[in-house]
Backbone bond lengths (Angstrom), bond angles and torsions (degrees), N, CA, C in turn:
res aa  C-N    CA-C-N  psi(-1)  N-CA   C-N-CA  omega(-1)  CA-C   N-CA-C  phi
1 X - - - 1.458 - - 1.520 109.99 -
2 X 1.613 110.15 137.91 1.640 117.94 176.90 1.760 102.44 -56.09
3 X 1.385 90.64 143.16 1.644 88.35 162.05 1.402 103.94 -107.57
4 X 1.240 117.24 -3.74 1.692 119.84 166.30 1.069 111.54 -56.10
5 X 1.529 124.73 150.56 1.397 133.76 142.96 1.200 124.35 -81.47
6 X 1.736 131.36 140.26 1.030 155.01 -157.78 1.452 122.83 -134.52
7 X 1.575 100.97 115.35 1.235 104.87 176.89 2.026 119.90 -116.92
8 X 1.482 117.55 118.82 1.059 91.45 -176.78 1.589 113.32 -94.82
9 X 1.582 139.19 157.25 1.298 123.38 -172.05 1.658 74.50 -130.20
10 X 1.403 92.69 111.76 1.845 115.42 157.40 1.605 104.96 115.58
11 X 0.745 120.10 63.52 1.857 119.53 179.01 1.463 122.67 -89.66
12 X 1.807 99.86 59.21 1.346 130.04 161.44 1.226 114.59 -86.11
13 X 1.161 126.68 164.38 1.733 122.05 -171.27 1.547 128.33 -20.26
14 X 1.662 120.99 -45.86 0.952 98.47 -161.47 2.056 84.75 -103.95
15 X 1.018 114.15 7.49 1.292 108.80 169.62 1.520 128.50 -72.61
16 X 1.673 97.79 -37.01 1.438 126.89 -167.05 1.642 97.97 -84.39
17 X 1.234 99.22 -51.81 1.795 106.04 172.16 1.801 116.55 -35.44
18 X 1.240 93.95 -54.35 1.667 105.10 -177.66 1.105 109.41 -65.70
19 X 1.633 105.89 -64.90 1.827 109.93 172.02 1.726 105.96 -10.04
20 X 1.170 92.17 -85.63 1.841 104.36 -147.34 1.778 88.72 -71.48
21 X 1.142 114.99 -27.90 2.070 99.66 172.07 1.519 107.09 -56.50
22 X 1.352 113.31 -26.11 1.462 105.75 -169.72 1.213 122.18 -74.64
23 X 1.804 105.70 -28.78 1.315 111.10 -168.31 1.488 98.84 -106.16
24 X 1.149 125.16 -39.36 1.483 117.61 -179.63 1.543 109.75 -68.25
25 X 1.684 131.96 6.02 1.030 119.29 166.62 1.897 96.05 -110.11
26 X 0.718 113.51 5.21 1.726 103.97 163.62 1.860 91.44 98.60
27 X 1.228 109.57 15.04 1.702 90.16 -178.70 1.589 113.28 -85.55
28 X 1.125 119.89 -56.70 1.427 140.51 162.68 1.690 126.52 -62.74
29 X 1.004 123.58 102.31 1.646 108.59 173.71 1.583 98.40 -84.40
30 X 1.235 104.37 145.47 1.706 138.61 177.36 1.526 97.47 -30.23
31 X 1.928 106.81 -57.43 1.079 90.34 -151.28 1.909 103.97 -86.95
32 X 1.177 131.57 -12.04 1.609 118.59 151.70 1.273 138.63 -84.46
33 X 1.697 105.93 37.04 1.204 116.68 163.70 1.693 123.19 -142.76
34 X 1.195 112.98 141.16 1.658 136.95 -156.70 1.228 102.23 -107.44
35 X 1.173 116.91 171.58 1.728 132.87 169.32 1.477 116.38 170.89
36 X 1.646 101.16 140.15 1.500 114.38 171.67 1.333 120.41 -126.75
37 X 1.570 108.39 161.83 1.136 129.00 -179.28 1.460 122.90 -146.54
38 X 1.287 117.47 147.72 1.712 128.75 -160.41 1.669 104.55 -35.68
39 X 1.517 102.11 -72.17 1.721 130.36 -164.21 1.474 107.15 -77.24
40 X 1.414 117.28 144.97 1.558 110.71 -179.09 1.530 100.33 -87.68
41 X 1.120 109.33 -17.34 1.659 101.39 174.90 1.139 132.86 -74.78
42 X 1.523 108.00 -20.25 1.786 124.97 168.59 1.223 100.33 -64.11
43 X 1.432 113.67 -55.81 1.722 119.50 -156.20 1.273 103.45 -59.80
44 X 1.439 116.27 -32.62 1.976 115.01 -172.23 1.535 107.64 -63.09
45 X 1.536 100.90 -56.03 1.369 117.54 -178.19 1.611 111.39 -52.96
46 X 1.255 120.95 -45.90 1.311 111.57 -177.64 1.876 105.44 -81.48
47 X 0.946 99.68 -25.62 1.467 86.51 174.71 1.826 125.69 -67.62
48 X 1.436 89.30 -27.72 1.820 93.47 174.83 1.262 111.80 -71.97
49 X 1.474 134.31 -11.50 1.346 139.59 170.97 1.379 129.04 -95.59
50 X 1.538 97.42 -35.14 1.606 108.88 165.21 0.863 127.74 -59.43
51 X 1.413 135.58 172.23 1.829 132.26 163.55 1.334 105.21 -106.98
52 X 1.394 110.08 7.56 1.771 112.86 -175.86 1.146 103.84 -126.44
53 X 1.480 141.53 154.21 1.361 154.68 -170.56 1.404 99.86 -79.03
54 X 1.437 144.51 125.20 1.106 145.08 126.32 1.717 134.39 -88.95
55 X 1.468 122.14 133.70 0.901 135.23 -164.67 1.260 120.92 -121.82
56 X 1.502 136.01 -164.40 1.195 152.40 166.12 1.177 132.23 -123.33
57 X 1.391 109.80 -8.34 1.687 127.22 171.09 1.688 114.03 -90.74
58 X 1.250 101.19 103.09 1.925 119.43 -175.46 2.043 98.67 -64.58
59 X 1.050 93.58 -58.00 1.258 111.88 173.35 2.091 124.23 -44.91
60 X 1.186 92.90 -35.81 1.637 104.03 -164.86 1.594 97.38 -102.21
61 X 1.714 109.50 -24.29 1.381 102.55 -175.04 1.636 97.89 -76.79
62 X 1.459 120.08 -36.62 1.460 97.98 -152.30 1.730 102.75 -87.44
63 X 1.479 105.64 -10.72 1.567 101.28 168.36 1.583 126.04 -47.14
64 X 1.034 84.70 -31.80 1.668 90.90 -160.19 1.777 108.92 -106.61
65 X 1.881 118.53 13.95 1.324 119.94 151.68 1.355 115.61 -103.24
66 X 1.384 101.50 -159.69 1.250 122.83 -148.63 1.506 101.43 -133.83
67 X 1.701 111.54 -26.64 1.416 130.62 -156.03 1.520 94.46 -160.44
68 X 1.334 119.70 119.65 1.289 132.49 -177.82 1.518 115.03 -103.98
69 X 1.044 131.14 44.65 1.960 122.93 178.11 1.684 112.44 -32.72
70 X 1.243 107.81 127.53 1.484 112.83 166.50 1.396 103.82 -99.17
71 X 1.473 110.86 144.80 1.750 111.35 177.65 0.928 65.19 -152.24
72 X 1.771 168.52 133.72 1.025 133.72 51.08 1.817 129.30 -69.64
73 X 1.597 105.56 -151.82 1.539 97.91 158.30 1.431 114.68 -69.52
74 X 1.747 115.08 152.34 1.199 104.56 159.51 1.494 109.56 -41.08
75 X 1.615 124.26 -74.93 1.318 128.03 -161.26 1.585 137.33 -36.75
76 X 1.703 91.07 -16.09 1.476 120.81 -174.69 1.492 110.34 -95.88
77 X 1.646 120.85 11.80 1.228 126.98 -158.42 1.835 103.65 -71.23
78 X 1.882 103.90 -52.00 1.002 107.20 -179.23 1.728 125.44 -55.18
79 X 1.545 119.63 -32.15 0.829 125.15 -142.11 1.507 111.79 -78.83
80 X 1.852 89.98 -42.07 1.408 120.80 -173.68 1.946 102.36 -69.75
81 X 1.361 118.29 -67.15 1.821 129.26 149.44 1.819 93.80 -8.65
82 X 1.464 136.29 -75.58 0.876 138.28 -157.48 1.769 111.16 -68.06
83 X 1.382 123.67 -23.20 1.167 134.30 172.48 1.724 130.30 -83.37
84 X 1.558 86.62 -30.38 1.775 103.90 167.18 1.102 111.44 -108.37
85 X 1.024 117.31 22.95 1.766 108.84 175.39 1.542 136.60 -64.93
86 X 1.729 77.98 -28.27 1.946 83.77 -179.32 1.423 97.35 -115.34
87 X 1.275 132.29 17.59 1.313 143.70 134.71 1.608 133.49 -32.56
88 X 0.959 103.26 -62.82 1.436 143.55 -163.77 1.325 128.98 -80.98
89 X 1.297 158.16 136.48 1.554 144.76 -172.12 1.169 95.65 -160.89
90 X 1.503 99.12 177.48 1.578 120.78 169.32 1.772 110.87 -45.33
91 X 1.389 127.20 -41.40 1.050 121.58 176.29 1.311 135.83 -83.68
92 X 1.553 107.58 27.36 1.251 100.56 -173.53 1.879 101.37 -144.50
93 X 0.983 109.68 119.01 1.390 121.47 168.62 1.201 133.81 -52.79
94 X 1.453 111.63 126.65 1.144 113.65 -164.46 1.622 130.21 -105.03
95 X 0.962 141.06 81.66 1.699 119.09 -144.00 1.735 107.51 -122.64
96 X 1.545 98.14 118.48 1.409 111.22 -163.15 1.865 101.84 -95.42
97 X 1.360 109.16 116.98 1.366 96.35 167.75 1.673 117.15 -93.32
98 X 1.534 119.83 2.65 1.201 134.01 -148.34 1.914 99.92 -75.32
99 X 1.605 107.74 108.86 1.531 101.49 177.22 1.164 116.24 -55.40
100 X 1.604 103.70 157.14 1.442 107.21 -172.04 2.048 143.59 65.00
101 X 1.353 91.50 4.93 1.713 98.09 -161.04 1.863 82.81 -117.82
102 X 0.995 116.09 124.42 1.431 141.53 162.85 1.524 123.77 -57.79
103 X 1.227 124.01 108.18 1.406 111.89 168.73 1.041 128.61 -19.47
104 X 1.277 132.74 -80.54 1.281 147.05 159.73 1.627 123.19 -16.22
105 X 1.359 107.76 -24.09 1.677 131.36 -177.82 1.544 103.95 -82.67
106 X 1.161 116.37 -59.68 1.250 130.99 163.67 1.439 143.39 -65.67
107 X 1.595 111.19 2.27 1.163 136.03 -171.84 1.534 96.16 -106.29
108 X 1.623 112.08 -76.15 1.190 122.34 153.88 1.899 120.33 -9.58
109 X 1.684 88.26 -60.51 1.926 84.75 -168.89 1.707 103.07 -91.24
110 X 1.198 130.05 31.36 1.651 154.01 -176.99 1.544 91.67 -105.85
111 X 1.568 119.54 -59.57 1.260 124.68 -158.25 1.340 132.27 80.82
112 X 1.507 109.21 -1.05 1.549 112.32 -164.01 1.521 95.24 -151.67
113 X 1.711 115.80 167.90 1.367 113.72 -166.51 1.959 108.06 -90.03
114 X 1.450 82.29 83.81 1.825 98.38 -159.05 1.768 97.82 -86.76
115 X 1.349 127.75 120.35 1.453 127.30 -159.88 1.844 82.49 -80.81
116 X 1.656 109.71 129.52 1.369 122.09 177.23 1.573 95.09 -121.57
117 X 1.418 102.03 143.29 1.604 123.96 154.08 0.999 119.95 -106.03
118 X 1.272 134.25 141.67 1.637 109.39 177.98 1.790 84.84 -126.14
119 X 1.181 98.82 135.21 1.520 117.62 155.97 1.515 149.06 -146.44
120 X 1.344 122.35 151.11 1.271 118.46 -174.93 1.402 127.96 -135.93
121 X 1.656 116.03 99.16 1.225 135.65 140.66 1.179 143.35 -24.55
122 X 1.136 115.82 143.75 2.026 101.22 -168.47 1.932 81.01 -130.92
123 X 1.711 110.28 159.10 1.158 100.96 164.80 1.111 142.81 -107.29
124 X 1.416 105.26 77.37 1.777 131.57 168.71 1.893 84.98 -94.44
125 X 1.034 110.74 -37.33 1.601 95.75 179.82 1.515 140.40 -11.08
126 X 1.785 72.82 -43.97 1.645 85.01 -172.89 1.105 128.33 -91.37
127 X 1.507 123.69 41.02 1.258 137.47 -152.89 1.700 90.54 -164.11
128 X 0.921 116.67 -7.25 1.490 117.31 -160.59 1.657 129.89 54.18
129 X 1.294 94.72 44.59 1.887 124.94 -158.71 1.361 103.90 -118.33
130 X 1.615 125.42 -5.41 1.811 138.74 -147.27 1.408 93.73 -82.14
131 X 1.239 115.13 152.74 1.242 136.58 172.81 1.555 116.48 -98.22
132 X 1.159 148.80 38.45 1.840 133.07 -171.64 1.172 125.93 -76.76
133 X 1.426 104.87 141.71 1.409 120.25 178.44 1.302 112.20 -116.97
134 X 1.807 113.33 118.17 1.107 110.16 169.14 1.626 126.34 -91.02
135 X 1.494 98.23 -177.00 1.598 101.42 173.39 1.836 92.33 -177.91
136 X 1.684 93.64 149.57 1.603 110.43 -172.57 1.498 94.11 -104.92
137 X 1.534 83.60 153.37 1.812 92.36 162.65 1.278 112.97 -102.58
138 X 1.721 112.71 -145.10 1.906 92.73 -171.37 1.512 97.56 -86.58
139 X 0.953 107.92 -34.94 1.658 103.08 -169.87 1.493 128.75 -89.37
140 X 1.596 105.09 23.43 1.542 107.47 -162.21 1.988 75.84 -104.44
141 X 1.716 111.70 151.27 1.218 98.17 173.52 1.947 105.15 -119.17
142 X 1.178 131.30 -157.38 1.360 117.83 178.37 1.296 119.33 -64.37
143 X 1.457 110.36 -20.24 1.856 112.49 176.52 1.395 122.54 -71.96
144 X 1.813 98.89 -30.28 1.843 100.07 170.91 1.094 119.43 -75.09
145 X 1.731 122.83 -27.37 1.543 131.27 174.12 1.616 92.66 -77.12
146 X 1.234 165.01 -67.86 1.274 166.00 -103.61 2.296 70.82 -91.44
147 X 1.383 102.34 -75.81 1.741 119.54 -160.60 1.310 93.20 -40.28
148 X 1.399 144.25 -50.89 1.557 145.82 -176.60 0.937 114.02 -41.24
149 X 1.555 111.15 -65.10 1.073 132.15 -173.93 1.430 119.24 -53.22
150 X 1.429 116.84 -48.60 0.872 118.89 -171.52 1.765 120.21 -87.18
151 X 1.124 118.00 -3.00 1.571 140.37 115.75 0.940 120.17 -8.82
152 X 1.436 111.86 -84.29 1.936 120.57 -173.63 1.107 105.15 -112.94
153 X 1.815 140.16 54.50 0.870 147.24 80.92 1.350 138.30 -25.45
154 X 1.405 98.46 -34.26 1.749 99.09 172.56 1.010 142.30 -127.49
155 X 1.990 92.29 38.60 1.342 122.30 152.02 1.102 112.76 -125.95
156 X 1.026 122.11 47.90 1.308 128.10 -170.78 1.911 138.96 109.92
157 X 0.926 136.41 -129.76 1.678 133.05 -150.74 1.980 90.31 -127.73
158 X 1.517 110.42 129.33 1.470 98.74 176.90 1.547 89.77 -109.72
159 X 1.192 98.67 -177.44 1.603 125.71 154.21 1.221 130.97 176.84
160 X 1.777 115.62 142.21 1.184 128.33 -145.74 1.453 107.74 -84.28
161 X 1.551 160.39 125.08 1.221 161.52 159.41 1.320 139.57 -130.65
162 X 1.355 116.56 154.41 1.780 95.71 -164.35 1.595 103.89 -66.02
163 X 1.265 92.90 177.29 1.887 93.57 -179.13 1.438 108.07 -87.59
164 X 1.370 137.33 10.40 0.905 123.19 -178.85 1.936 107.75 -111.87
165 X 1.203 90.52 2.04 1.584 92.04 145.35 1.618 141.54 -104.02
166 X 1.368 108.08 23.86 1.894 132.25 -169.44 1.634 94.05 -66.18
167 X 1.737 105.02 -68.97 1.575 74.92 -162.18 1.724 121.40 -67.69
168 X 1.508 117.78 -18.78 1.442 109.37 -171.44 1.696 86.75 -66.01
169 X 1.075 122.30 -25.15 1.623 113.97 -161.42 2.161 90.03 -68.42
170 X 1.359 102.50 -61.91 1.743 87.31 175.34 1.324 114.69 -68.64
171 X 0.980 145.03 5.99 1.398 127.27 151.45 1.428 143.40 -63.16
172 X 1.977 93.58 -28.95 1.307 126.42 178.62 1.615 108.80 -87.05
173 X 1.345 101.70 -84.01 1.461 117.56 -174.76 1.285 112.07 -59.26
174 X 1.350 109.78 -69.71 2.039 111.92 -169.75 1.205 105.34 -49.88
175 X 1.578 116.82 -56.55 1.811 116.05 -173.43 1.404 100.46 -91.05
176 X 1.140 144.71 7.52 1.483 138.22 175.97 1.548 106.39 -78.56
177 X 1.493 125.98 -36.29 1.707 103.20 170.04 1.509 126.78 -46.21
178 X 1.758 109.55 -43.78 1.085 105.70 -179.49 1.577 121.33 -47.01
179 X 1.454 115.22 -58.29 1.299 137.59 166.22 1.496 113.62 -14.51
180 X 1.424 102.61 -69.63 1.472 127.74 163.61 1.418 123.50 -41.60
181 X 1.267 117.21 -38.00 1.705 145.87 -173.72 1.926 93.74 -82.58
182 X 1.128 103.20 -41.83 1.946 83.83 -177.15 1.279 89.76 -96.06
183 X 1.417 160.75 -13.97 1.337 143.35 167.53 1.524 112.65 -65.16
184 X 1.247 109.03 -47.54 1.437 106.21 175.32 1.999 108.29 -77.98
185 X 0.919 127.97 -29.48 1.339 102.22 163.77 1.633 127.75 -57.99
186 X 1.857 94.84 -45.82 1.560 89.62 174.00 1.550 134.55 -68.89
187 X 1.370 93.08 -19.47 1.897 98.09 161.49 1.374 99.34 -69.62
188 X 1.601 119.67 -71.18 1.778 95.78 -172.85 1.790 133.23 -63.64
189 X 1.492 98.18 10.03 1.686 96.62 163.30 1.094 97.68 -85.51
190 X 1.398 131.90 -44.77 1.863 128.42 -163.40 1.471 92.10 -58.26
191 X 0.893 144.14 -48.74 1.446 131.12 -164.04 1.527 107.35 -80.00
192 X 1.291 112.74 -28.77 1.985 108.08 158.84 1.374 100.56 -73.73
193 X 0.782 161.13 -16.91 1.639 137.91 163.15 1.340 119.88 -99.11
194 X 1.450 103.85 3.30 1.910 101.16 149.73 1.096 125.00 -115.25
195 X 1.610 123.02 26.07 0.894 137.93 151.68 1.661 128.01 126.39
196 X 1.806 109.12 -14.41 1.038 112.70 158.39 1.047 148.75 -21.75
197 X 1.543 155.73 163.30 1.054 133.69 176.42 2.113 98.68 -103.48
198 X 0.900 117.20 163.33 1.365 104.34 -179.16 1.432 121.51 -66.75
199 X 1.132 128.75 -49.05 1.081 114.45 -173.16 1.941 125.76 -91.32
200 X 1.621 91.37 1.03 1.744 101.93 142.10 1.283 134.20 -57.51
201 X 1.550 90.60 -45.29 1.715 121.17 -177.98 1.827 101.95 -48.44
202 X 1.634 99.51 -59.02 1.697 95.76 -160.99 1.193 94.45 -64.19
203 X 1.624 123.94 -68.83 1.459 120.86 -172.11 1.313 136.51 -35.48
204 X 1.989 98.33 -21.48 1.664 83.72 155.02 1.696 121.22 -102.40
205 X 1.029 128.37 -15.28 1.181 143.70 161.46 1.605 114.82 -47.26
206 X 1.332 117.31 -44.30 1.344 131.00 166.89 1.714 126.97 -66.88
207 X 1.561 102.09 -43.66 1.287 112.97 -173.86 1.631 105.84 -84.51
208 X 1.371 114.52 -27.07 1.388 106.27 150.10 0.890 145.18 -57.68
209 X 1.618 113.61 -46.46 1.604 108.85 166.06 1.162 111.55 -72.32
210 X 1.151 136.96 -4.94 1.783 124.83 -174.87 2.120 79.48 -83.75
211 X 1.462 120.12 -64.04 1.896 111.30 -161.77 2.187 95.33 -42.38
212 X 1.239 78.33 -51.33 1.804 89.81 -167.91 1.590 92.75 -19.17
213 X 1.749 110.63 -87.29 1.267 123.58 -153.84 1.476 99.29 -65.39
214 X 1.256 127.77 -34.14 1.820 119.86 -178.81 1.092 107.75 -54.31
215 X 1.416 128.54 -42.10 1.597 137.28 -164.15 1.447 103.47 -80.37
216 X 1.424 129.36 -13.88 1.480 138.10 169.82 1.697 109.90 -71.75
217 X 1.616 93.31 -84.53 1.435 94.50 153.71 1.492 135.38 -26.09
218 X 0.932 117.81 -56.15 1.648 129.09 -156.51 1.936 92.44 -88.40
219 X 0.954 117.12 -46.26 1.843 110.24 172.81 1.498 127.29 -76.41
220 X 1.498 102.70 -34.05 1.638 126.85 -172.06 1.812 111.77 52.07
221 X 2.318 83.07 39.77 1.638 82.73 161.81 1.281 123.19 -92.66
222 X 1.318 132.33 158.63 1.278 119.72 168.73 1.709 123.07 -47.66
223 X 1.221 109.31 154.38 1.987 99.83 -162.21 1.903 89.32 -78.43
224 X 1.322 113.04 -15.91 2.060 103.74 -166.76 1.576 82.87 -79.14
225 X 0.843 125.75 -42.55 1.938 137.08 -170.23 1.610 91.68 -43.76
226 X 1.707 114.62 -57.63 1.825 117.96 -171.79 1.260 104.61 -79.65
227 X 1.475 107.52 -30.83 1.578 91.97 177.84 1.409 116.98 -60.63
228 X 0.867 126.92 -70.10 1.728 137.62 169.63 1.416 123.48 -19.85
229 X 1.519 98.07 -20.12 1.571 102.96 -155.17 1.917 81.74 -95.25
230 X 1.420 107.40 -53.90 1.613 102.18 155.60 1.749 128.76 -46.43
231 X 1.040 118.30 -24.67 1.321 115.47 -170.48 1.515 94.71 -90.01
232 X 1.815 115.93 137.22 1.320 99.70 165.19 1.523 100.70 -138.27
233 X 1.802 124.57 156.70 1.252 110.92 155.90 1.372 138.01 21.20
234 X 0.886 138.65 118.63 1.163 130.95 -169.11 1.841 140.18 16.59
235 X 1.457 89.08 6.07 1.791 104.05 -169.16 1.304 112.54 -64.30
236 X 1.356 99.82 -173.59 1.492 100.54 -172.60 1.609 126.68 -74.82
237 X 1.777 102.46 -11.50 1.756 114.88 -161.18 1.836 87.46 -87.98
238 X 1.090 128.17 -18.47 1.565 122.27 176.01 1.903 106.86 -67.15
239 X 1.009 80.01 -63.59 1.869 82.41 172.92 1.335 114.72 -50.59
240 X 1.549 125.50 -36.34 1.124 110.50 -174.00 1.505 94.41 -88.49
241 X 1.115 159.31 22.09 1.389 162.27 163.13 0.952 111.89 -83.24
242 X 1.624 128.63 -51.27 1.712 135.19 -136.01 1.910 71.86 -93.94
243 X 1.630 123.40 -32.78 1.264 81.01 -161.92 2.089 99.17 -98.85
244 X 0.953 122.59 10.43 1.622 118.98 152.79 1.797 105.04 -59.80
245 X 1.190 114.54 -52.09 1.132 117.77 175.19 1.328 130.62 -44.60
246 X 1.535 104.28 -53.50 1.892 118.97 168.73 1.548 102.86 -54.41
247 X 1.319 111.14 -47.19 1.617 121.18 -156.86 1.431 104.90 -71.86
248 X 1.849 119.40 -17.22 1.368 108.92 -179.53 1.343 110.42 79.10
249 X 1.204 130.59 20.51 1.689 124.56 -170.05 1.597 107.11 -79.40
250 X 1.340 125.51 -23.60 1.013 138.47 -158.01 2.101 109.97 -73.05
251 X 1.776 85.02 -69.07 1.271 94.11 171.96 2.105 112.94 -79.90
252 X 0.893 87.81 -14.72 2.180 91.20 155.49 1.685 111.50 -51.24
253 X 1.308 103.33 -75.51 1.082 129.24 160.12 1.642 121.72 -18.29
254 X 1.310 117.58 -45.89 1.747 137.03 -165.86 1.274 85.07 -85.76
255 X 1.276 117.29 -62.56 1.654 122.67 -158.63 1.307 103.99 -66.53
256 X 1.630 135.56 -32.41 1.325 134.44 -165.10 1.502 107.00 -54.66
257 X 1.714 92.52 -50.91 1.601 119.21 -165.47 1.947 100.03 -57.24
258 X 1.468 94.86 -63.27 1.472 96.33 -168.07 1.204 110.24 -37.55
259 X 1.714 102.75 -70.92 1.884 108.09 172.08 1.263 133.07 -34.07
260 X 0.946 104.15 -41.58 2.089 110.37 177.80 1.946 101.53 -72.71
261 X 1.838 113.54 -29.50 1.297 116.17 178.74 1.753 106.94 -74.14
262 X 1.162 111.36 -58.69 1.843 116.04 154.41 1.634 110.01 -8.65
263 X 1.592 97.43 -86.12 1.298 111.07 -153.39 1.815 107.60 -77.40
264 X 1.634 103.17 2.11 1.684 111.90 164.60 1.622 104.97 -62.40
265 X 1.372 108.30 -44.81 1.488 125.15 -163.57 1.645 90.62 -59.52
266 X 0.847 124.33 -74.60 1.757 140.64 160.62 1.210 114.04 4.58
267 X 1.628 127.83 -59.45 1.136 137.23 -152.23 1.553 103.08 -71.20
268 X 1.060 130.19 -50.38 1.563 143.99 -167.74 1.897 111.18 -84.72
269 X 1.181 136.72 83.14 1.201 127.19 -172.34 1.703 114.56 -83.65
270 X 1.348 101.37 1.48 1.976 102.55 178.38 1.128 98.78 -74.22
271 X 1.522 139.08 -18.70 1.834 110.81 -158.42 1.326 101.96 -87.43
């Protein structure tokens, strides 16, 4: 468990997601961790459910950590920067999950040599299934990346990369569950229209793609290497190929990623 204090500023989905991964995996105790939100009426409501105090003061939350998480909107980057500014110092960490917004953007709208991480989570997190990708700013040194890390470590798998691979990284990972989410439905409809019952259907559709990707991971063979090893002679996994192939799913697939990596670039209009 952190002996840091933790403040999150924006505990909208992927804020709220982390929140409670942090504490329901034993990283965070309740009581050294904070959180805000826009409306005072959200903040009440979520606070009667939470085990952690949520508020509306950007400013008062990050005084009183150790470790500052940004989840808001990108667009809200400046606004929130402008509210913690005299908050904030060299000693206190800064960790931006906000797509598309540049270290350097956020350092800048800090005003001071404020150590930033920038990272991005996808939400398998919340299962402890998350994917993160980090990246330092100028003033974060290996001890503020080591503290991140060890953050979203325990929701899952990190890894370290320059920042000028963030948005292909959200194009892939952050928006890649969804991706993943209509492949596995449309495998578990094919098995309701051959007769499955539905919720046979997902569970095997599901429990496959979880061996699929473990057996990637877990060998570090190439996935055409496993495919093949499934495909045999004339069998049945060729037929079901030639028609992924007709159907174009493949290069669908390429373009989804790129586009969602594109329109990452999109989100942030300060750089």
């Amino acid at each position: 468990m952190l002996e840091q204090t933790l403040a999150i500023l924006g505990l909208g989905k992927i804020g709220g997601l982390l929140a409670e991964a942090f504490v329901s995996r034993g990283l965070i105790s309740p009581a050294n961790l904070v959180a805000t939100v826009r409306h005072p009426e959200r903040a009440e409501a979520l606070s009667k459910r939470l085990p952690f105090p949520v508020g509306t003061d950007n400013r008062e939350a990050a005084a009183s950590a150790d470790i500052v998480l940004l989840a808001v909107k990108p667009q809200g980057m400046e606004e929130v920067a402008d509210e913690i500014r005299s908050a904030v110092n060299r000693d206190t960490l800064v960790i931006s999950v906000l797509a598309s917004v540049p270290t350097a953007s956020i350092e800048k709208a800090l005003g001071e040599e404020v150590p930033v991480v920038r990272a991005m989570p996808n939400t398998p997190c919340a299962v402890g299934a998350g994917m993160t990708v980090l990246c330092r700013g100028r003033y974060a040194g290996p001890s503020d990346l080591a503290l991140a890390s060890q953050l979203f470590d325990t929701v899952g798998r990190t890894l370290v990369l320059d920042e000028k691979h963030m948005d292909a990284v959200t194009g892939l990972s952050a928006s890649g569950p969804a991706f993943i989410y209509v492949i596995l439905e449309s495998l578990a409809e094919a098995g309701v229209k051959m007769g499955l019952p539905r919720d046979v259907s997902t569970l095997l559709a599901a429990q496959t793609t979880l061996g699929a990707a473990k057996q990637v991971l877990d060998t570090g063979a190439h996935p055409a290497l496993l495919k093949d090893e499934v495909t045999t002679p004339a069998g049945c996994t060729i037929d079901g190929l030639l028609e992924l192939e007709e159907g174009k799913l493949r290069v669908t697939l390429i373009k989804a990623v790129v586009k969602a990596g594109q329109r990452a670039r999109e989100l942030y209009t300060g750089k």
